[in-house]
C-alpha positions in Angstrom: 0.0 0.0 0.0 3.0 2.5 0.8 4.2 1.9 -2.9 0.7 2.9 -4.1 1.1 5.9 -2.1 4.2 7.1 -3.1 3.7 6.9 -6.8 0.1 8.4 -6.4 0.9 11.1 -3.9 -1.3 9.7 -1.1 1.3 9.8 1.5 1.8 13.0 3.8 0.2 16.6 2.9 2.7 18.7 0.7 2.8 22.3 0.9 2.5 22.8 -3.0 2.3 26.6 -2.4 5.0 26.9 -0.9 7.2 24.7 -3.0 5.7 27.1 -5.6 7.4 30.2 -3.9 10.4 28.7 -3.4 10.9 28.1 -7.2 9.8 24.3 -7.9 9.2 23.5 -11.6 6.1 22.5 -12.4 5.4 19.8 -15.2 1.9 19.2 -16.5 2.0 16.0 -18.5 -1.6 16.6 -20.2 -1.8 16.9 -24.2 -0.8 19.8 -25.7 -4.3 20.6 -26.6 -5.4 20.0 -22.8 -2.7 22.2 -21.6 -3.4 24.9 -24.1 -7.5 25.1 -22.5 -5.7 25.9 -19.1 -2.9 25.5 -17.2 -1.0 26.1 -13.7 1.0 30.0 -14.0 4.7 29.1 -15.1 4.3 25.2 -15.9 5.9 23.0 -18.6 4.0 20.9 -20.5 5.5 17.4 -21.0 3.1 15.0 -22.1 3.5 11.7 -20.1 4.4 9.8 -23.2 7.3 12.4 -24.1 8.8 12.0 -20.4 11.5 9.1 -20.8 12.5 11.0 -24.3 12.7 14.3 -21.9 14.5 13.1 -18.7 17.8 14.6 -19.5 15.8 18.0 -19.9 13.7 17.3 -17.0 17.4 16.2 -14.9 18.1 19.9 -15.6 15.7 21.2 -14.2 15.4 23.1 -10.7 14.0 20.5 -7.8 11.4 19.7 -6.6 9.6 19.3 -9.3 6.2 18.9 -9.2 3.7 16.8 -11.7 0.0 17.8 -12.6 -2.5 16.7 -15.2 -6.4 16.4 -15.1 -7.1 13.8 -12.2 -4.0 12.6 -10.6 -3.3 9.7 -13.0 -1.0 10.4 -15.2 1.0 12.9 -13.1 1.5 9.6 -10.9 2.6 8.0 -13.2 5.3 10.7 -14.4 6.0 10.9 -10.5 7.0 7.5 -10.7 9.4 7.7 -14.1 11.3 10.8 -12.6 11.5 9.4 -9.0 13.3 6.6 -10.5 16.0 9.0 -12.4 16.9 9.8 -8.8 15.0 13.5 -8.7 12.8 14.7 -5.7 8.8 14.9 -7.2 5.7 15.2 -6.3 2.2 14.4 -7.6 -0.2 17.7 -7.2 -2.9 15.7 -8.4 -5.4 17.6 -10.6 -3.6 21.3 -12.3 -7.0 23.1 -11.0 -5.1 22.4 -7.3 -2.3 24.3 -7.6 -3.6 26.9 -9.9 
C-alpha cells in the first residue's frame, strides 16, 4: 500500500504553495491541446508519453519538481518515471489544485 502511495501522492500533505514560492518547476503532463484550455502560471507541458525522451531535460531542471495533469493519474505516473531518475517529485494531483 506504501508503494501505491508514493507513486500516487497519497502519503503525507505537501505544501505545494510553498514549494511554488520557493521556485519548484512545475510539469503538467496533459496533451498539448489540454494544456493549451488551461494550465498552472509558469508550468511545462511534457506530455506523459514524451517523459523518458525528456528526462535529461527534466534532470536539468530546478528541484522539486512537481507533476499535474487532469485527475492525478497520469502525473503519478510521471511521479514514478522521474523518481526513479533519482530527482525529488511530487504528484499535485489535478492542475485546478495548484492553480
Amino acid at each position: 500500500m506504501s508503494f501505491l502511495k508514493n507513486i500516487f501522492g497519497f502519503g503525507p500533505k505537501v505544501d505545494f504553495a510553498e514549494l511554488i514560492v520557493n521556485g519548484a518547476t512545475i510539469i503538467d503532463v496533459r496533451s498539448p491541446q489540454e494544456f493549451k484550455s488551461g494550465n498552472p502560471a509558469k508550468s511545462i507541458n511534457i506530455p506523459l508519453d514524451q517523459i523518458p525522451s525528456k528526462m535529461n531535460k527534466i534532470k536539468k531542471m530546478k528541484e522539486p519538481i512537481i507533476v499535474c495533469c487532469a485527475s492525478g493519474m497520469r502525473s503519478g505516473r510521471a511521479k514514478g518515471m522521474i523518481a526513479q531518475a533519482g530527482l525529488e517529485v511530487h504528484n499535485a494531483g489535478s492542475w485546478k489544485s495548484i492553480s
